[in-house]
TINUBA-393370 format. One line per 4 residues: for each residue x, y, z of N, C-alpha, C. Coordinates in steps of 0.001 Angstrom, whole numbers, padded with zeros to 6 digits. Layout:
X,Y,Z,X,Y,Z,X,Y,Z ~ ...;
This chain:
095699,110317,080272,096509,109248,080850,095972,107886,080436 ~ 097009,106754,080445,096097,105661,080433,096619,104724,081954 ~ 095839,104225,082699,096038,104335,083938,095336,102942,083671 ~ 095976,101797,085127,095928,100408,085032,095133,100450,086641;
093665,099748,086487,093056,099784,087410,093211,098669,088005 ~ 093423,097798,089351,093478,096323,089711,092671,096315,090359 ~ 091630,094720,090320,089915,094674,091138,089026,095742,090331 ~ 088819,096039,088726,088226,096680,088086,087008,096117,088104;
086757,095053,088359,085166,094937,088290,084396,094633,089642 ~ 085188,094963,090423,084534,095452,092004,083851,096417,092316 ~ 083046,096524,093481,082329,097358,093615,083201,098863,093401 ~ 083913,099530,093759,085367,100532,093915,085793,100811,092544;
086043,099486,091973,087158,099564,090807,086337,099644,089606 ~ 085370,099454,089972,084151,099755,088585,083756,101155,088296 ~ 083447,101571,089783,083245,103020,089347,084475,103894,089424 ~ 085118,103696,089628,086679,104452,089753,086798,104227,088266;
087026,103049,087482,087199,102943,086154,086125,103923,085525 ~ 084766,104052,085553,083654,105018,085171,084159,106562,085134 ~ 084731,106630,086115,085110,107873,086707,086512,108623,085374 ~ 087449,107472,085516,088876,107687,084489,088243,107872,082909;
087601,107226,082620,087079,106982,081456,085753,108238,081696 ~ 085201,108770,082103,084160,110066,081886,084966,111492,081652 ~ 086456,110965,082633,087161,112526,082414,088906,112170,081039 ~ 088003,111022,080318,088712,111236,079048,089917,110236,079174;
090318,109598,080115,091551,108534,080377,090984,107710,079305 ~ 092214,106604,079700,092159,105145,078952,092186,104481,080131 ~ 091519,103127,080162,091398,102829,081188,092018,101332,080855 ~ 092665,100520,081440,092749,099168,081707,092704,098227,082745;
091432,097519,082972,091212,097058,083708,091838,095986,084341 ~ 091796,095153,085213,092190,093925,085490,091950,093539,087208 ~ 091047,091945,086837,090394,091304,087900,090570,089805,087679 ~ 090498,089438,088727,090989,087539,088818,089138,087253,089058;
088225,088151,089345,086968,087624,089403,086791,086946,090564 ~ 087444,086894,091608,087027,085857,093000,086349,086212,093570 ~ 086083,088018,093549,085158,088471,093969,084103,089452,093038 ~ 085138,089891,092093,084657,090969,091065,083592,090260,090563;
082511,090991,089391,081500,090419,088788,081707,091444,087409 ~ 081629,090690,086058,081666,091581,084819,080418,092370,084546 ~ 079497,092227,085627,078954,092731,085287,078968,093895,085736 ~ 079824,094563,086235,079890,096057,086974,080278,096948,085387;
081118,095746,084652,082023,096643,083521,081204,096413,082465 ~ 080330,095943,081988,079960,095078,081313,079525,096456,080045 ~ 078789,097307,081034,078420,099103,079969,080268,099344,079620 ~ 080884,099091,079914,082255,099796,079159,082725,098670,078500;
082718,097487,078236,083341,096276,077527,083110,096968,076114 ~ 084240,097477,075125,083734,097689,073942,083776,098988,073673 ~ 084143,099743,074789,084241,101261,075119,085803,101382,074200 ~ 086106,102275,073607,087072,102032,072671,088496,102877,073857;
087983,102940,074513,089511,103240,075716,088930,102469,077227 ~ 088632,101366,076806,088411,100629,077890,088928,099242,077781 ~ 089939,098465,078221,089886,097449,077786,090198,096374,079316 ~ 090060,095196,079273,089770,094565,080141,090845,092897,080061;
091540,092925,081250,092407,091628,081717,092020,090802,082393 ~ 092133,089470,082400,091574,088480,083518,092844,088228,084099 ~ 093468,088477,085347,094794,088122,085874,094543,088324,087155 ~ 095326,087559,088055,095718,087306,089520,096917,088037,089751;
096901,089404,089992,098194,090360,090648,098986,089789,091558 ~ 098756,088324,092159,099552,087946,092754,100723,087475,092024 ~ 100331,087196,090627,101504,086576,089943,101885,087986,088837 ~ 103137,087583,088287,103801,088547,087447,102374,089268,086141;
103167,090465,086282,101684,091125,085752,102503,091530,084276 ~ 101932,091269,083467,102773,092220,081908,101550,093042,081304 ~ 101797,094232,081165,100601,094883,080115,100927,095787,079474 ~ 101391,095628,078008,101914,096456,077001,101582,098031,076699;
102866,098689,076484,103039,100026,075990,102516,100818,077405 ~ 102356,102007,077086,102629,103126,078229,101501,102663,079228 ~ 101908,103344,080345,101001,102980,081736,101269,104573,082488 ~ 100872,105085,082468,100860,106271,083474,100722,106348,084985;
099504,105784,084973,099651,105394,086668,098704,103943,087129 ~ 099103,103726,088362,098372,102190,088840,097495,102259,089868 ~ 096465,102114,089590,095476,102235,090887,095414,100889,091136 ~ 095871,100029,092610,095925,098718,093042,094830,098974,094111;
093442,098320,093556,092687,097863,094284,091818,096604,094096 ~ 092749,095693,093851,092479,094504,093848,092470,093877,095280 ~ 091528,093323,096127,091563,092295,097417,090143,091984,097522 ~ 089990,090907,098031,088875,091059,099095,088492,092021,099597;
087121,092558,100316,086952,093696,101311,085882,093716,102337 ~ 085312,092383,102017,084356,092295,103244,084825,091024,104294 ~ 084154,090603,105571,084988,089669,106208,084534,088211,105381 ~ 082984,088138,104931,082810,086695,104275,084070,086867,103345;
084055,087807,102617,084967,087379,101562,086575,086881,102281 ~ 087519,087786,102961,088598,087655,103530,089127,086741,103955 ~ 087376,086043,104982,087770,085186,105937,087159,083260,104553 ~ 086985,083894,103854,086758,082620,102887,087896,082438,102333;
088957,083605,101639,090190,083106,101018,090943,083769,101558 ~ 091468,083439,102893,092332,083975,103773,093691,084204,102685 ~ 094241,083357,102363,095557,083055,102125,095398,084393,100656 ~ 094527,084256,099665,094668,084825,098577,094490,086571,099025;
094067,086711,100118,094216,088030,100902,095467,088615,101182 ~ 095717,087761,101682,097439,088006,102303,098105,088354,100792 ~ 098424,087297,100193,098687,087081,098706,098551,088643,097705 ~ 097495,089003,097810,097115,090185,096819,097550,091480,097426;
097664,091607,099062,097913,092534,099664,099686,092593,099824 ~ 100312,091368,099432,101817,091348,099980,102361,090957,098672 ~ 102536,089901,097482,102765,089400,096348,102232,090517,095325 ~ 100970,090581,095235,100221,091571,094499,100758,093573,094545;
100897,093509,095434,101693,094911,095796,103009,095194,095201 ~ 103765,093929,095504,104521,094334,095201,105064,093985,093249 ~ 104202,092916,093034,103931,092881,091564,103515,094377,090875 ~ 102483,094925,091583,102222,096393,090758,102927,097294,091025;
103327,097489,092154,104495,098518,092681,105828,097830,091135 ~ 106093,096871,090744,107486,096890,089906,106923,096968,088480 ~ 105470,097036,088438,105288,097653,087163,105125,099140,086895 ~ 104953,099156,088056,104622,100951,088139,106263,101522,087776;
106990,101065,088719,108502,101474,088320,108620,101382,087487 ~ 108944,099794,086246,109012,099934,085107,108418,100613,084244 ~ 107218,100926,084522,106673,102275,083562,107314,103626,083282 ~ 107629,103927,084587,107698,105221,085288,105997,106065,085986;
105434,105203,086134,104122,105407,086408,104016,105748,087994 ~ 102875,106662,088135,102233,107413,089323,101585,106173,089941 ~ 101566,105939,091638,100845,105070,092290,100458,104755,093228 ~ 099044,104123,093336,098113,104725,094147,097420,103419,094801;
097284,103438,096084,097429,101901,097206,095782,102433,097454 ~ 095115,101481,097354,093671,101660,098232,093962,101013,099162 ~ 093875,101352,100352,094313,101320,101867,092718,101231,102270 ~ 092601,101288,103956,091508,100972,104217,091835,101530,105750;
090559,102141,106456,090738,102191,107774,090734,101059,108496 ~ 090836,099931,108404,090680,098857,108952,092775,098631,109606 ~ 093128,099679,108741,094704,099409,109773,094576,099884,110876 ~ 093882,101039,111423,093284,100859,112850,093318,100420,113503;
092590,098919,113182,091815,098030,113580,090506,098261,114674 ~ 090764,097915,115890,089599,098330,116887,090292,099912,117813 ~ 090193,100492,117536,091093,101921,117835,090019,102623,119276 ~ 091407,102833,119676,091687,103345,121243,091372,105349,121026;
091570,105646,119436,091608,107029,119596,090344,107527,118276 ~ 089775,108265,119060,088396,109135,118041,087958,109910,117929 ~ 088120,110614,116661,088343,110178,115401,089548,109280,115032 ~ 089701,109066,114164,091479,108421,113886,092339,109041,112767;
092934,109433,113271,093815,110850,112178,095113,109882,111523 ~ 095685,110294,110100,096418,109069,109564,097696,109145,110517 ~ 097898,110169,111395,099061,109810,112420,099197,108690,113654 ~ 097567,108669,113392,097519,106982,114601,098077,105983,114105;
098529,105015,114845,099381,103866,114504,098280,102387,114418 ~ 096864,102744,115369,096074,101844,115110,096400,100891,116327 ~ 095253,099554,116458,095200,098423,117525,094791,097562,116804 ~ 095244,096854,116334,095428,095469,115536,095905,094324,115794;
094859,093480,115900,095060,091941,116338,095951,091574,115099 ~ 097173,091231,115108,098040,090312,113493,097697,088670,113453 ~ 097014,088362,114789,096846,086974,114632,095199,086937,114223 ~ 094634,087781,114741,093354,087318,114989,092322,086814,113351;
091038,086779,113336,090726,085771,111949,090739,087556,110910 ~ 090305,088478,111144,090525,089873,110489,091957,090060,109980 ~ 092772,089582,111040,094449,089842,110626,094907,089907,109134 ~ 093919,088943,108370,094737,088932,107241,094124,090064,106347;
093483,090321,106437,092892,091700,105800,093575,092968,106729 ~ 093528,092886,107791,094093,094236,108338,095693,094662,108058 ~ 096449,093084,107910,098279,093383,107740,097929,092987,106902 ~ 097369,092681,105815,098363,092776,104576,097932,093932,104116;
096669,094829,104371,096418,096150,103886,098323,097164,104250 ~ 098346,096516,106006,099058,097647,106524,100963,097101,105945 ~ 101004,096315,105539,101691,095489,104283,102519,096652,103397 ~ 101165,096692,102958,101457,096708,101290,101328,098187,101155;
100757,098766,103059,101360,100398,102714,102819,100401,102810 ~ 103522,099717,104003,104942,099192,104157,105593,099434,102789 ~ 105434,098289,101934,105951,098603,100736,105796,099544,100150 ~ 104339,100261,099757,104360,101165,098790,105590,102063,099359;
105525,102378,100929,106618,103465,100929,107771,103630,100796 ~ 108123,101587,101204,109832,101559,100374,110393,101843,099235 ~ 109267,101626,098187,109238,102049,096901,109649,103206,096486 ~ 108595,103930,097605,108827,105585,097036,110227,106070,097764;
110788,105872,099066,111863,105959,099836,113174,105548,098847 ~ 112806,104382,098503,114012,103164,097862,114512,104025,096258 ~ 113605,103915,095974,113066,104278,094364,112796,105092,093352 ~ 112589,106165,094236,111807,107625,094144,110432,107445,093437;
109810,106296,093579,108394,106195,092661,107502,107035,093090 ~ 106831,107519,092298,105273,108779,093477,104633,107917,093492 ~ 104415,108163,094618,102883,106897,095464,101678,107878,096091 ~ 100789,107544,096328,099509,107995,097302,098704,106839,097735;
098689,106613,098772,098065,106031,099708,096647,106283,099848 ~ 095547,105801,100097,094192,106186,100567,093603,105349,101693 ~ 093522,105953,102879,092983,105081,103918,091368,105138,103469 ~ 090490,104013,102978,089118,104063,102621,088342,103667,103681;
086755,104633,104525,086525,104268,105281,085124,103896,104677 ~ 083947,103325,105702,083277,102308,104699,082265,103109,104130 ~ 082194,102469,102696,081648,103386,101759,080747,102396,100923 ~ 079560,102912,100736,078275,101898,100210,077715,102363,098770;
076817,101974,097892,076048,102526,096726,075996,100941,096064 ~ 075426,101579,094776,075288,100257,093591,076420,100066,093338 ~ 076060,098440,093078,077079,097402,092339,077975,096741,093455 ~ 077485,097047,094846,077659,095997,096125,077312,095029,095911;
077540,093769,096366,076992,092447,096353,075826,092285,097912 ~ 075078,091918,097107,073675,091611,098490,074208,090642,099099 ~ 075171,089470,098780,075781,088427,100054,077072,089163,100432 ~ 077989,090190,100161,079177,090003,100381,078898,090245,102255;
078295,090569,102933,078027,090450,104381,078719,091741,105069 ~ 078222,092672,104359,078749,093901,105077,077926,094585,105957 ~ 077553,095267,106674,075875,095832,107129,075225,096537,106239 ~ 075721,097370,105519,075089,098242,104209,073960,097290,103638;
074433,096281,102399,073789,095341,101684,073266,094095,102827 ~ 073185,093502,103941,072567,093094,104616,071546,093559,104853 ~ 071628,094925,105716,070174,095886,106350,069565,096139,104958 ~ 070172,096574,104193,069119,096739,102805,067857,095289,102098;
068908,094486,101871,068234,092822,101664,067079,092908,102636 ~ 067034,092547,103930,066074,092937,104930,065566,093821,104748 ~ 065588,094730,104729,064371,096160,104758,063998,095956,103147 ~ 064366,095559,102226,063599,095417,100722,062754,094191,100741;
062987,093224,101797,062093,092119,101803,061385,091596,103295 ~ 061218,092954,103995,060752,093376,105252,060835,091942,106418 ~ 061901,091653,106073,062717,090824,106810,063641,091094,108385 ~ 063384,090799,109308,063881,091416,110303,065605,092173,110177;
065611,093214,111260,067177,093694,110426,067760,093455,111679 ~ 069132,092372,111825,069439,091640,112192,071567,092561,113214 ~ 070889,093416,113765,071885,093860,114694,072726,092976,115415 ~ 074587,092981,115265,075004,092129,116204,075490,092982,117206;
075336,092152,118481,075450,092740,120028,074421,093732,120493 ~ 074382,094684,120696,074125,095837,121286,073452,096992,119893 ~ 074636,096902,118884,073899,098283,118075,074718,099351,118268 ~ 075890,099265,119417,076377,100838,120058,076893,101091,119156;
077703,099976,118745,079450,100393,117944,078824,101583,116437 ~ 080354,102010,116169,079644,103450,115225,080288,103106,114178 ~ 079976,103532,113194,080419,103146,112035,080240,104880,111125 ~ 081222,105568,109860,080697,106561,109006,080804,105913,107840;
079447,106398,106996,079219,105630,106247,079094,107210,104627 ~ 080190,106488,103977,080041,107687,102773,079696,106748,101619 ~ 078876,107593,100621,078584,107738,099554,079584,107167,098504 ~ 079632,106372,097501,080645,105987,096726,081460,107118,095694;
080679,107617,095369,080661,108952,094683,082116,110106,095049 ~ 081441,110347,096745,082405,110838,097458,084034,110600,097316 ~ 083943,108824,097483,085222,108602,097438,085938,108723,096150 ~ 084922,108152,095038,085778,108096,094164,086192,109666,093705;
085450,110761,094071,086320,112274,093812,087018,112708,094564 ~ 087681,111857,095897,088528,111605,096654,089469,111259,095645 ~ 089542,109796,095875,090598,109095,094897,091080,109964,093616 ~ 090534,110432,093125,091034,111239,091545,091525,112370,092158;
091350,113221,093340,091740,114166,093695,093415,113977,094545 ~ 093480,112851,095197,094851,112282,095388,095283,112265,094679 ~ 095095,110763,093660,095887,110475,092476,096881,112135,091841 ~ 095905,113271,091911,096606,114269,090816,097025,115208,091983;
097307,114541,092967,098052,115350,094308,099249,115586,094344 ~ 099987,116073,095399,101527,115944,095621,101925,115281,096995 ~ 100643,114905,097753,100557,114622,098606,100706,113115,098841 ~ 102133,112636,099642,102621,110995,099605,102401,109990,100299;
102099,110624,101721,101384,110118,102914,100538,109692,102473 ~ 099843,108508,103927,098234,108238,103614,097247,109442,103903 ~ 096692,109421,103285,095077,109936,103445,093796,109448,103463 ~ 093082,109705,104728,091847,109226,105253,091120,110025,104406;
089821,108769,103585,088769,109384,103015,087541,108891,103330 ~ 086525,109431,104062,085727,108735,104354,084612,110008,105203 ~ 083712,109602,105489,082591,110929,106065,082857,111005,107544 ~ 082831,112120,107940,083229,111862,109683,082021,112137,110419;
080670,111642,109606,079127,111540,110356,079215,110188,111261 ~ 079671,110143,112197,079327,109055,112957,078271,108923,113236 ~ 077530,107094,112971,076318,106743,113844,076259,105365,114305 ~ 075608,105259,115260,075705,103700,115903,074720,102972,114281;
075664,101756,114856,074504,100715,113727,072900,100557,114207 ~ 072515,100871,115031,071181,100651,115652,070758,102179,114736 ~ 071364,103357,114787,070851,104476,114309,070679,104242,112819 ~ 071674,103726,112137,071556,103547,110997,070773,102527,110576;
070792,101070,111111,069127,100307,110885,068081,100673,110450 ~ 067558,102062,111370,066399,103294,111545,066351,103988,110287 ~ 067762,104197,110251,067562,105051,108520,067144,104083,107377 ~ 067742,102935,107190,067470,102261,106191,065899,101956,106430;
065682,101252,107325,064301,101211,107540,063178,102401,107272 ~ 063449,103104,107421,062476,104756,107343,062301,104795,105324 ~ 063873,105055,105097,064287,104982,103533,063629,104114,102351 ~ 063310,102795,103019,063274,101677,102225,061599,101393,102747;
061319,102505,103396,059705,102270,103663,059151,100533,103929 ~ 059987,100296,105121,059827,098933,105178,058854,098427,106686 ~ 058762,097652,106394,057836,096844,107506,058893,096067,108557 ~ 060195,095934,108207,061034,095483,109072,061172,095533,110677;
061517,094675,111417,061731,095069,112810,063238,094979,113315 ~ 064025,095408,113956,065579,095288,114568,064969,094221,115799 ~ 066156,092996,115829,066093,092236,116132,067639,092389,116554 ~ 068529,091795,117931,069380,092003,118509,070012,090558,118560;
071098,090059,117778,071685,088780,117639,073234,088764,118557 ~ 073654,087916,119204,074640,087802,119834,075685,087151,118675 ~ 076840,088103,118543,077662,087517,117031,078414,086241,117986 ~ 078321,085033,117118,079020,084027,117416,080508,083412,116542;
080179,084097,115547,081520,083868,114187,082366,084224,114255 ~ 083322,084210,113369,084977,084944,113309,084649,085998,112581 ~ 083695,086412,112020,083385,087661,111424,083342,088933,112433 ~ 083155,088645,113469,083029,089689,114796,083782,089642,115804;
085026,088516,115441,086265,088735,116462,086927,090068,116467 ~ 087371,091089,116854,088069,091995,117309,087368,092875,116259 ~ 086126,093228,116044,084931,093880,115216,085109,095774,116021 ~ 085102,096654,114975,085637,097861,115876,084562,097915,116532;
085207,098436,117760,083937,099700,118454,083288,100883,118014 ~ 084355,101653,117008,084385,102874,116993,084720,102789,115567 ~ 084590,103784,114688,084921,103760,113234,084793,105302,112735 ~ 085743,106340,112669,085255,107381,112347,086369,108397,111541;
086671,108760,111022,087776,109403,109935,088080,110816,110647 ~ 088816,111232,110721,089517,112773,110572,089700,112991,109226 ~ 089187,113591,108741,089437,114062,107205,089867,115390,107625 ~ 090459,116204,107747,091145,117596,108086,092436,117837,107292;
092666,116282,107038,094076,116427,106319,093959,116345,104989 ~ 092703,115758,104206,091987,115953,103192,091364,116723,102905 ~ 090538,117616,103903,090106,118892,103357,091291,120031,103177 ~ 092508,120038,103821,093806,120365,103455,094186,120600,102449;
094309,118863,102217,095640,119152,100824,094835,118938,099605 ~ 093483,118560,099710,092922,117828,098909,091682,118938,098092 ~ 091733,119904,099464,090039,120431,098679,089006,119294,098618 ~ 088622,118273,099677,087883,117565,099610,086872,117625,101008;
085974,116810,100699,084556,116571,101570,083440,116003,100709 ~ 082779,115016,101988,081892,114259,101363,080760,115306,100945 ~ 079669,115617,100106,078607,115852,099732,077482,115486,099528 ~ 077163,114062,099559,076156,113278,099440,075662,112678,100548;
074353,113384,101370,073794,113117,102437,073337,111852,102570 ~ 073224,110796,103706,072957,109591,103875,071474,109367,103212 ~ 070944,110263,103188,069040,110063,103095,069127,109793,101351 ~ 070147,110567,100660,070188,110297,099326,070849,109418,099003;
071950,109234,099471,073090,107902,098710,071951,106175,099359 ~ 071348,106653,100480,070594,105288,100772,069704,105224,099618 ~ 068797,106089,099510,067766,105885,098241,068117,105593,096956 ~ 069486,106014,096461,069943,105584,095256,070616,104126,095321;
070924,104473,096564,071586,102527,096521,070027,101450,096959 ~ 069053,101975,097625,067905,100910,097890,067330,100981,095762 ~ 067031,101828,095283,066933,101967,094113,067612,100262,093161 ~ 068785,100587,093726,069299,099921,092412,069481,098565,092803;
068718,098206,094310,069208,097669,094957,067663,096471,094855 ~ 066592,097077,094235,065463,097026,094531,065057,095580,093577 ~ 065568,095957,091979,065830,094881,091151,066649,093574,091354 ~ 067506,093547,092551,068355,091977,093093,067832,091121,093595;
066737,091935,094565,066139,090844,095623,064952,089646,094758;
């Protein structure tokens, strides 16, 4: 296939591109860079089925000769980032969607929405199975990351309803490794920064709230396993190991053989307005249709990500 990746040089879209291109695709990339870094792609620049676009999916997208399918994971994904270019959020999740959704048609191309559990939002039900409808603030400072995700599933499905286009959806739950950014302000690459420079590790509220935390790896043999699905709905991919952030602190700390101490901060920002309680996947419907499950235990995907993680600081 040759398959059009959007946000290719993101943490996601880098190795998802790695991934197309190891099992023989053509790959074409394309990133506006607001958040991406070339340097994720930088080993495939030159790769003779790799080639690479600088474009904003918010505006009209053209990219010559066949396209097979569209993986749109171009946005923001952490709250610094979201809540820094609110508007270009909205934009990539609502403009951008539907820019790749009418190239995908014009192709005749297969297509594939990176979704996010964050349509949820702060959820009343746990686990959260893709039949929940979710609790979502639309005003609140998260809003614009949470609706335009739940957006631009909207569309994908008019598409496929309207259109007959094949779509697959992926609800992504949070998923860590190399080629994260140490500022993008997620807890993963935070607690790591701290525990590599035995810097206090900096818990907001309490510590209760839970978070599952998978392996990048995982997802991306998720994602390739959709993509070549029949399956149109969303699908939750993500590990259903729940642990409080205070538990997971402990791990990184233990992992990263650090001198660190947990320190308990009262969040004062818009980064922690309507912040979940609870965060945890039903994958049942993925081990289903998908033949899928995570494999990569926290004790290892931490050590390979403190690893690569070790040379930033």
């Amino acid at each position: 296939m040759r398959v059009l990746i959007t946000g290719a040089a993101g943490f996601l879209g880098s190795h998802l591109s790695d991934r197309f291109i190891a099992e023989g695709h053509t790959v074409v990339g394309m990133d506006n860079l607001i958040t991406g870094n070339m340097d994720n792609i930088a080993h495939l620049m030159g790769h003779e089925r790799f080639s690479f676009i600088k474009h904003d999916v918010s505006n009209y997208i053209y990219v010559p000769g066949q396209i097979d399918a569209v993986l749109h994971f171009a946005s923001p994904a952490s709250p610094n980032d979201y809540l820094e270019h609110p508007i270009p959020t909205l934009k990539v999740g609502s403009l951008g969607t539907h820019n790749t959704l009418g190239l995908a048609k014009a192709k005749g191309a297969r297509y594939l929405l990176a979704s996010t559990s964050e349509v949820y939002g702060d959820p009343q039900v746990n686990p959260q199975p893709e039949t929940y409808w979710g609790n979502v603030n639309p005003i609140g400072p998260r809003g614009v990351y949470d609706e335009a995700k739940r957006f631009a599933e909207a569309m994908t499905l008019a598409y496929q309803r309207y259109h007959g286009l094949e779509t697959r959806i992926v609800r992504i739950f949070n998923t860590y490794g190399p080629r994260m950014r140490l500022n993008d302000g997620r807890v993963v690459p935070n607690f790591i920064h701290q525990a590599l420079t035995n810097q206090p590790i900096t818990v907001y509220g309490d510590g209760s709230q839970t978070r599952a935390f998978q392996y990048y790896s995982d997802l991306v043999d998720g994602i390739y396993r959709l993509l070549h699905s029949n399956e149109d709905l969303p699908v939750n991919i993500g590990n259903p190991n729940e642990m409080t952030i205070v538990e997971f602190a402990r791990a990184v700390i233990d992992i990263a053989n650090s001198q660190s101490q947990i320190v308990f901060v009262q969040p004062t920002d818009d980064r922690f307005t309507d912040d979940p309680k609870q965060r945890r996947p039903d994958i049942s419907k993925a081990q289903r249709v998908l033949g899928w499950e995570p494999k990569v235990q926290l004790a290892e995907g931490l050590k390979q990500t403190l690893d690569y993680f070790r040379d930033k600081v």
